[in-house]
N, C-alpha and C positions, 0 to 999 in steps of 0.2 A: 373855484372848482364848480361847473358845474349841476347843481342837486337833480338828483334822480326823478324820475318820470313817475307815475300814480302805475305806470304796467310792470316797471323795476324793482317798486318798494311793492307791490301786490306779489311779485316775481319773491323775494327777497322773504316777507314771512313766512308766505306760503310752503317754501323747500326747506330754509334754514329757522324758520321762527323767530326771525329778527324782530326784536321788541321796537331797538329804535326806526325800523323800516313799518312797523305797526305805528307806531306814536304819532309817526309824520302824518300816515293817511288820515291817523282822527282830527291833526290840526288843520290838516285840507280840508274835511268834508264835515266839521263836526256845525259850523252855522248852518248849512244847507239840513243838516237832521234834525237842529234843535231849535231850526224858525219853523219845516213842516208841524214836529210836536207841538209849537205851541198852537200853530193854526188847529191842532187836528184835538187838544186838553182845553179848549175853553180858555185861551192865552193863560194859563195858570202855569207859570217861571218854574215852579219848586217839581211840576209835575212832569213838564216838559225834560226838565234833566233825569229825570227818571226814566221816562223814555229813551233819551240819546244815550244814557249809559245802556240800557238794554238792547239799544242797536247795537252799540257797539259789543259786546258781550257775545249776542249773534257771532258777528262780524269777526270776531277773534274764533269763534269756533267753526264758522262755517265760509270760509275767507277762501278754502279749495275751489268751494261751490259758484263762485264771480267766476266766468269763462275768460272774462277780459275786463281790465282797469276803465275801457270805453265805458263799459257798460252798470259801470260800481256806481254813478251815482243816481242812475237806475235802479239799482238791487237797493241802496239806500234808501229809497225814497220809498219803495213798496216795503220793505224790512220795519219802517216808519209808521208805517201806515198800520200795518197788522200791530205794533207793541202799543200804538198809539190807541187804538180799541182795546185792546188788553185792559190796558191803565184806565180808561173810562169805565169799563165794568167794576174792576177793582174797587175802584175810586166809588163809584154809585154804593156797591154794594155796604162799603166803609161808612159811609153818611145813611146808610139806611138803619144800620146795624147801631151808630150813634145818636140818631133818632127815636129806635124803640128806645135804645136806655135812657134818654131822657126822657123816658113818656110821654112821647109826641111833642116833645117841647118844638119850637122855631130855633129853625137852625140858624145859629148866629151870623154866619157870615156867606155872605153869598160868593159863588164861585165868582173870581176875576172874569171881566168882559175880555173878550179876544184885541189883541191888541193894534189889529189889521181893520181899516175904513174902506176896503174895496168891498161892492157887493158880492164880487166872483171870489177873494181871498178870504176863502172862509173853508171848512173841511172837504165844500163841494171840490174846491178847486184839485185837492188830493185825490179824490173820488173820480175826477176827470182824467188827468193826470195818469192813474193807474189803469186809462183804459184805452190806454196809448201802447204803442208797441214798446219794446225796451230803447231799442236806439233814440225813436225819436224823444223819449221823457229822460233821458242821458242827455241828448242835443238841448233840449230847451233848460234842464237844471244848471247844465254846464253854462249858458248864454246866460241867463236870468236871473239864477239863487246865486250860481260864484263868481258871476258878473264876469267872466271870457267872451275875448274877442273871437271872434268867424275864425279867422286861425288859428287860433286855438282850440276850438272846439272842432275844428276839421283835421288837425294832428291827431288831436285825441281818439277821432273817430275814424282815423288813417284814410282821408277825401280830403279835397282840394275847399278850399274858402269858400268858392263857389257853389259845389254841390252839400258844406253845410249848409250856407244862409237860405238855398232851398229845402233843405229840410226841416228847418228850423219854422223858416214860411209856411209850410205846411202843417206842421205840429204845430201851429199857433190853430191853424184854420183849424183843424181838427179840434181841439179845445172849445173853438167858439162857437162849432155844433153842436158841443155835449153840452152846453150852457143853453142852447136855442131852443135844444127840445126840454130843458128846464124850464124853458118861457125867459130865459135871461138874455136879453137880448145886447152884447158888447162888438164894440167896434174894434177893427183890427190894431186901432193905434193904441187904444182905453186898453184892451186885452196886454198889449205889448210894456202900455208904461206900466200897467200893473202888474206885468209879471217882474218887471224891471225892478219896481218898488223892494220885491222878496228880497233881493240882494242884502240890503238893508235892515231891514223891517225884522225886530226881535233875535238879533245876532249874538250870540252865545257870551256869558259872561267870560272876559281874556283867562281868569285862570283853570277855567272848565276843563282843557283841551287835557291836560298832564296827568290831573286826576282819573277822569272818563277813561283816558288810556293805560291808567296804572293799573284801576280796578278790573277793566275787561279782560287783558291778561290773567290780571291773579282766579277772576272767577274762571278762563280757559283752562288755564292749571287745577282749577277746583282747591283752592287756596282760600283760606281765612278775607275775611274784610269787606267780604261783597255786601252794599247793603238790599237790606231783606225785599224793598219794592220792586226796584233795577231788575232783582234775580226772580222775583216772582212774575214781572212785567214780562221780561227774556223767555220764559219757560213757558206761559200762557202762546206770546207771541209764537214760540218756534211749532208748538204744537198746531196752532190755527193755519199758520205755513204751509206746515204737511198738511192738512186737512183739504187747504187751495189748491195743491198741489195734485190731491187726487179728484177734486172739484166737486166735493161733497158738500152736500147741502146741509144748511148747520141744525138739523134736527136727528142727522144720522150719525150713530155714534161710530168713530172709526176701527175702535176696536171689532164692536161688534161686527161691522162689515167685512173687516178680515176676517172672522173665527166665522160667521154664514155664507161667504161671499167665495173663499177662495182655500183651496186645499193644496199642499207643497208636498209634492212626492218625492222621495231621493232616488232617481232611477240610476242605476251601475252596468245591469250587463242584462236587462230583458230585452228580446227581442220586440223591433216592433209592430202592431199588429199588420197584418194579409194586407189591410186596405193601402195602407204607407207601400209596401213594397213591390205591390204587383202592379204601381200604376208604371213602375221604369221602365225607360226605354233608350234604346241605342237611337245613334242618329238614326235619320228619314233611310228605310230601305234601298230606297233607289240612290240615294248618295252614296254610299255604301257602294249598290251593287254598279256604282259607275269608276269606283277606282277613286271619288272624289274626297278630297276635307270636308267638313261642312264649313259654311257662311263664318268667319270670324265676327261679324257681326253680333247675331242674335242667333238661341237656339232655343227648342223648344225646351221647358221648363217640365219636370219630372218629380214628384214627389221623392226621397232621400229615404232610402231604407235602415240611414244610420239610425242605430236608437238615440231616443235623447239621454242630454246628462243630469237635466231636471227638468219637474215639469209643475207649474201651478193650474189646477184648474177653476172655473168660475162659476157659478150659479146664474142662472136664467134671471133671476128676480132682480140682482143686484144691479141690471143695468139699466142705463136710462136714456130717457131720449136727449141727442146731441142737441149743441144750441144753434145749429147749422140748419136742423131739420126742418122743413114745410109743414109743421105740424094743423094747417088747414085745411090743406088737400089728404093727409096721411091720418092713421090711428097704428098706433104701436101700443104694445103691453104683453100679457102673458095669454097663451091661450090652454084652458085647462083640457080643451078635448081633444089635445095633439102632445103627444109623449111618443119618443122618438124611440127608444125600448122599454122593456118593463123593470118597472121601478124605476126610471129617469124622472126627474123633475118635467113638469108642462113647459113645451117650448116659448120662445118667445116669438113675437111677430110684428111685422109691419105692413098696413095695406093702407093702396090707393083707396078713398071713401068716395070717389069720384070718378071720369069717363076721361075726362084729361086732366088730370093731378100732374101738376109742374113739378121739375126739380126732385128732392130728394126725401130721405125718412132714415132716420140711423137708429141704433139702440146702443147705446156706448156707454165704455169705461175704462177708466185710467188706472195705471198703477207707477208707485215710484221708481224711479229707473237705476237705484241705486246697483241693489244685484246683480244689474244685468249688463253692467258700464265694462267693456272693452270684450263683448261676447257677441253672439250670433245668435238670436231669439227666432223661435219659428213659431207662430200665430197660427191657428188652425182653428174651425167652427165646422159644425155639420150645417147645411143649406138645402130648406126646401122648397120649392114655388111651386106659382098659379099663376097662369097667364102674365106672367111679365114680359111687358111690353121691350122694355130697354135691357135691363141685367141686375143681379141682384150678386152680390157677393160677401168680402172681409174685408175691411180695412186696417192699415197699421201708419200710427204716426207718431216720429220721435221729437220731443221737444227740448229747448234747453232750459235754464233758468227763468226765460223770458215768458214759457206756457205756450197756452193758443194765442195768445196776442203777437206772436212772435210766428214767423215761418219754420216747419218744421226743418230739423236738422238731418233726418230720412224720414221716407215714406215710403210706401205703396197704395196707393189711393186705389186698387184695382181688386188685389188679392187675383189668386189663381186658382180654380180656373173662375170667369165671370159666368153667370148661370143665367137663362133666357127659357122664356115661354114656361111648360110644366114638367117638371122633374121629384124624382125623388132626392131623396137626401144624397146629397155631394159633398166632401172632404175638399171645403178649400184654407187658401194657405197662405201666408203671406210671411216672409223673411226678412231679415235686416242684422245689419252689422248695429250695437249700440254705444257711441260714443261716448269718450272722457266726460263728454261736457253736457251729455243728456239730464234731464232731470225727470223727466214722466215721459211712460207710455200710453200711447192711446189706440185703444182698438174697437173697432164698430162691426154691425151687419147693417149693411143696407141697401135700403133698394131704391133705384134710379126710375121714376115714369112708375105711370099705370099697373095693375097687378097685386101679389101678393105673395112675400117670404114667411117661412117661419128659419130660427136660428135656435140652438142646441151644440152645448157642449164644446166651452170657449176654452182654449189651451194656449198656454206660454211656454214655450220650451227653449228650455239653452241646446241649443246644437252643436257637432261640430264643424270646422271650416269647411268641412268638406261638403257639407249642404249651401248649395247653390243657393245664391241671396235674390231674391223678385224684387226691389226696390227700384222706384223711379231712376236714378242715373244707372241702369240699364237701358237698352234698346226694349224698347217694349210696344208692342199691341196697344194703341188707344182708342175709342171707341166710345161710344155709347149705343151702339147700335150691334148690338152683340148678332153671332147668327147669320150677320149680311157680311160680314167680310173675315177673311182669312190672311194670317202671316206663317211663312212655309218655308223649309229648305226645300229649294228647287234644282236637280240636277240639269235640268234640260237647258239653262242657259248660263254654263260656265263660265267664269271669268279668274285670269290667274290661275288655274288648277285647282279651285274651290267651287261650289257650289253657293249659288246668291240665295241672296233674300227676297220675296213676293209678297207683296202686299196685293190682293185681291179682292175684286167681288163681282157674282155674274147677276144678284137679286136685289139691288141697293137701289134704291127710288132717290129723287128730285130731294136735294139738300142734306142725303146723311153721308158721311164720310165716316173715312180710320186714318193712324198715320201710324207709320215708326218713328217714334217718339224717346227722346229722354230728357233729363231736368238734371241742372246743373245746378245742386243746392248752396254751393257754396263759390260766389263767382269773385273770390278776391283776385284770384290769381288773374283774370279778364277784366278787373275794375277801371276805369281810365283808359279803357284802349281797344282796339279795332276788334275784330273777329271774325272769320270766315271760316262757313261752314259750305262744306267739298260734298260730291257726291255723283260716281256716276251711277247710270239710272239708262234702263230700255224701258219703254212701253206699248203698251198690243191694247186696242179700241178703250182709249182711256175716252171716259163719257165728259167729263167736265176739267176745267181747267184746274192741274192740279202742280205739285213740286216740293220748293224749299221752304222752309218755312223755319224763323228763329224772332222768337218772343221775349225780349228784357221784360223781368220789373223791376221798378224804383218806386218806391214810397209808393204805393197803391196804382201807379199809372203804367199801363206795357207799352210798351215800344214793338211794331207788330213788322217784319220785314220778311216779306213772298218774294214769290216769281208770277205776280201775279203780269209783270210786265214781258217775259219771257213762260210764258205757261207753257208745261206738259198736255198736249192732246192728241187722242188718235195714238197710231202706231209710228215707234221710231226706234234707231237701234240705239247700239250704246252711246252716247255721251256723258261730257263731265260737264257739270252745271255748277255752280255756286252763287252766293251771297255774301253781302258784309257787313258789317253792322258795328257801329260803335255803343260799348256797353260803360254807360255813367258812373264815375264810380260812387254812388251812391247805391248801384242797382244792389237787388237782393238775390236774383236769381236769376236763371233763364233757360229756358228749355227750347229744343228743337227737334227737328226730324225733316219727315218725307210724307206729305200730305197726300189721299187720294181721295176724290171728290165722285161719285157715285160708279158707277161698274168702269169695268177693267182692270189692266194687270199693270204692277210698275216691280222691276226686277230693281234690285238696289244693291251697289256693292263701293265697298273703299269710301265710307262716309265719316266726316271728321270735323272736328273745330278746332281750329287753329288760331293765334295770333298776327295777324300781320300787318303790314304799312302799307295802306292802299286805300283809294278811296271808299265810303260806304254805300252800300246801294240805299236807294228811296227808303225811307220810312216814313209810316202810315201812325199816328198815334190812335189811341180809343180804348 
């Protein structure tokens, strides 16, 4: 017969609590736990199982939390890694506390040497390791520590042989930069036998597996027999978890930050306030007054007069600067002489310290996504600027287990509406559905280019469905050049009995563009196979050469396919244009649209992506 897959028996406790569907994964995976503890306990045997039982203990309680069996010996391996500090504190503190009572005597026995003669196989290498995305440190545990073939580790990660052992290629090179800026300088082949070496190297005593699995049970059940390290180790560890999870810095206590940080209203049946409901709006007048639908496409976005059904809010102080931020061109922090009403806390802020300051500046914080898994969050910040050159708005990003080393699972990278030049305070906003499998929210103020935001008055709300969601796989407004271009129901040039979509600008200088844009965050269903994206399109004095445009990634690299060969320019009526592209199935994402490249009009209607069998056009990598 036969035995069951790691997503079967994952499948299997998870619904039904199947012990023996538990037992088998710790005989799978318990070497790969209890060779990182010993690398990561000063190769000390006795401590290391102490360790792998309190992963496993985790593992038995939070075993919902693995999204996919792909990805378990990944969550293993960082699960490891946090019990594995745990236990070193513990441990220190134990020998310290052994040391007063002997009155400073010498400690008799020095801790055991690591049992590993690789320069890189030492705790650095976990260090490294965790600073990988999820899949690829699944790919290389899977090849490496449980010693699987390319096909196997490309089942596992539902991709073809091929596009593992390029992943795998990669994850290695990856690793041999985190070692270079160590000053450790390893060869791709040195890197490889030594990863190879883990397989081996400190593999779990044969009768570990039944025990580790009996106990982590009984302590899920919260049953007699656990011992007292394991469960102190598990509970250290699970607590530091959350703590990474909200990515607090380990001086800030987490309680504290929720009782300062964040207040939970139980809203029922308040209205919401004037500013939420007076921004709505029916479609564009003239569609309307033309007898027309609007754009199936895209429509303008409206703040939702529905009240909310809860709301946390956040304090100014609690947030911090992103690790994304430009923090050499930018300064952010609190400013005490800007309070947005009376008795409000000082807002917070970010500015350009410069005349051309690159790139970005955020002020951000996370929160767990536990609450908010299978609802509708609505993100809201008051917004104020000075001479913002580019735009200044809200951000929202959902993660899974994986964090920010992982691509989010939604987004809005934009918020609504995006804010330019000088204003006062604006209500912007940012929506999202939050999935099963989220584990943290992330949301920012920031400002893109030159200038100067202040931000006030950060809100998380459950919504109902019936607030329209602003997230990336919509048709959306993309930009950086706020101000200079316009997206619009346009009645004046129908098509099908609806009114199209216009992307516009009559003030756009030499190299800024916009597009209608979306992002397809989840491209399994496209993995392995072609894709054409459709679109007809009129245009009236387009300035620059503009069109289709669809961007794969795969492991850090896009796959970038225009019309740069067939470009939109000048005026012309309707036609249907398209592209094709084959998307790897390795890729993680990819997004598309409708490019315009400095002034004029592109009318866009019936745009799509599809699967099909046909050749792909040019691609351009970089």
């Amino acid at each position: 017969m036969t035995s069951k897959d790691d997503q079967q028996l994952l499948h299997d406790y998870v619904a039904t609590g199947s012990e023996q569907a538990f037992s088998t994964l710790v005989s799978r995976h318990l070497n790969l736990v209890y060779a990182a503890a010993r690398r990561q306990t000063r190769g000390d045997p006795h401590l290391a199982e102490d360790v792998a039982q309190a992963v496993f203990i985790i593992f038995a309680r939070k075993a919902s939390s693995v999204r996919h069996a792909a990805v378990l010996p990944a969550w293993l391996l960082s699960t490891t890694r946090f019990a594995a500090s745990n236990a070193r504190a513990l441990e220190d503190r134990r020998r310290k506390h052994e040391h007063k009572a002997a009155a400073m005597a010498p400690i008799a026995h020095e801790p055991p040497e690591p049992v590993l003669d690789d320069d890189f196989a030492t705790p650095t290498l976990d260090e490294a390791l965790s600073k990988l995305g999820e899949t690829d440190r699944s790919a290389l545990a899977m090849r490496f520590f449980q010693d699987k073939s390319l096909r196997e580790v490309g089942r596992a990660l539902g991709v073809s042989e091929e596009a593992a052992q390029k992943r795998v290629t990669r994850a290695v090179e990856k690793l041999r930069a985190f070692f270079a800026r160590r000053g450790i300088t390893v060869g791709s082949s040195s890197m490889i036998e030594g990863l190879a070496r883990q397989a081996t190297a400190g593999a779990a005593p044969a009768a570990l597996a039944p025990i580790i699995a009996s106990k982590a049970l009984s302590a899920a059940a919260a049953t007699a027999g656990i011992g007292a390290t394991a469960s102190a180790i598990a509970h250290g560890a699970m607590t530091a978890m959350k703590a990474a999870q909200l990515k607090l810095a380990a001086s800030i206590v987490l309680a504290a930050a929720v009782v300062t940080g964040a207040t939970v209203i139980a809203v029922k049946k308040a209205a919401m306030p004037a500013r939420f409901a007076a921004a709505g709006a029916a479609p564009p007048g003239a569609v309307a007054a033309a007898g027309l639908a609007p754009s199936p496409i895209w429509q303008p976005w409206h703040p939702d007069a529905a009240p909310a059904i809860s709301s946390a809010s956040f304090k100014n102080a609690i947030m911090v600067v992103s690790a994304e931020s430009n923090v050499n061109d930018f300064d952010n922090g609190i400013d005490p002489a800007v309070v947005r009403t009376a008795g409000a806390d000082p807002a917070g802020f970010v500015a350009s310290n410069k005349p051309g300051a690159a790139g970005m500046c955020a002020r951000a914080w996370m929160t767990l996504a536990g609450p908010y898994r299978g609802k509708r969050v609505r993100l809201s910040a008051f917004i104020r600027t000075q001479d913002v050159k580019q735009w200044a708005g809200v951000q929202l990003a959902v993660n899974d287990a994986g964090g920010t080393t992982s691509p989010p699972i939604a987004a809005d990278p934009f918020g609504t509406p995006q804010v330019s030049g000088t204003s006062d305070w604006t209500r912007c906003y940012a929506v999202a559905d939050i999935p099963q499998s989220a584990a943290v929210i992330q949301f920012t103020g920031m400002l893109n280019g030159p200038g100067k935001m202040w931000m006030d008055d950060f809100r998380l709300d459950v919504v109902p469905a019936t607030v329209a969601t602003t997230v990336d796989n919509n048709w959306r407004l993309f930009t950086n050049f706020v101000g200079k271009f316009d997206l619009s129901q346009d009645a004046s040039s129908p098509r099908n009995g609806h009114a199209t979509v216009c992307l516009s600008s009559g003030n756009a200088v030499r190299g800024e563009w916009s597009a209608l844009r979306r992002v397809e965050r989840d491209g399994r269903q496209y993995a392995g196979k072609k894709v054409r994206l459709s679109a007809y399109i009129k245009s009236q004095d387009v300035a620059a050469r503009s069109g289709l445009f669809l961007n794969v990634s795969s492991m850090g690299e896009v796959t970038a396919t225009d019309m740069t060969h067939r470009p939109i320019v000048g005026t012309m009526g309707w036609m249907k244009y398209s592209i094709v592209v084959p998307v790897p199935e390795d890729s993680d994402a990819f997004e598309c649209g409708v490019l315009l490249y400095g002034n004029g009009k592109l009318w866009i209607d019936d745009i799509k992506c599809e699967l099909v069998n046909e050749p792909a056009t040019t691609r351009n990598k970089h």
